[in-house]
N, C-alpha and C positions, 0 to 999 in steps of 0.2 A: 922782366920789366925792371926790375930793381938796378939790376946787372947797368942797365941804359944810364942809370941814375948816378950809380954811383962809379962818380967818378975817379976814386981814389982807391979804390978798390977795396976798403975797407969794410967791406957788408956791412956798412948802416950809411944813411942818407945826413949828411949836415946840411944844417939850413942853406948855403949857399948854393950847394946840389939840387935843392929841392928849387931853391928860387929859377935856378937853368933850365930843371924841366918844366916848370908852370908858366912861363915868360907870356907866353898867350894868353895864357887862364889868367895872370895879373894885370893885363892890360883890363878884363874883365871886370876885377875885384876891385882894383884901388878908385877907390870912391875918394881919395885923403892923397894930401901930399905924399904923404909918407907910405910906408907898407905896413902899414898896424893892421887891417883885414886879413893878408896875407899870410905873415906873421901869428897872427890868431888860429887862422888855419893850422899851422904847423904846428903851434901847438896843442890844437887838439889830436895829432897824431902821436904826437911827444908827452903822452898822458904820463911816462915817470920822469918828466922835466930834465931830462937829462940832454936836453941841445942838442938831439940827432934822433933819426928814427931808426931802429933797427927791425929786421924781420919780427921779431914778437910785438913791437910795437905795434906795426902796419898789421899785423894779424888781428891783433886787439882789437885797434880801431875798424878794421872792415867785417870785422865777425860785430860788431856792437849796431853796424849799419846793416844788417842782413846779407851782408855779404858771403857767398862762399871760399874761403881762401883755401887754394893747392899751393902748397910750396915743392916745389921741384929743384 
């Protein structure tokens, strides 16, 4: 999944990456001119503030959502 995302091939997700694959889902979200909901989001992926999401990050967060993560 990730792989889809990143499109720079750097294994982690930049925000602009992220805004490519959600483009649907933000049509959803932005309640505002702007993308501050969006943006929100991603930052609660980017919980060590570091402006990108990396696989320990998305681990973090989906394991904090009862999520099961397989990394492969």
């Amino acid at each position: 999944m990730c792989d889809n995302i990143d499109m720079t091939g750097s294994k982690t997700i930049f925000y602009t990456e992220f805004l490519a694959a959600t483009i649907d889902l933000k049509k959803l979200l932005l309640q505002y001119e702007d993308d501050s909901l969006l943006y929100a989001l991603f930052k609660d992926f980017d919980h060590q503030a570091i402006d990108m999401l990396t696989v320990p990050n998305l681990t973090a967060s989906l394991t904090r959502m009862g999520k099961e993560v397989t990394i492969e």
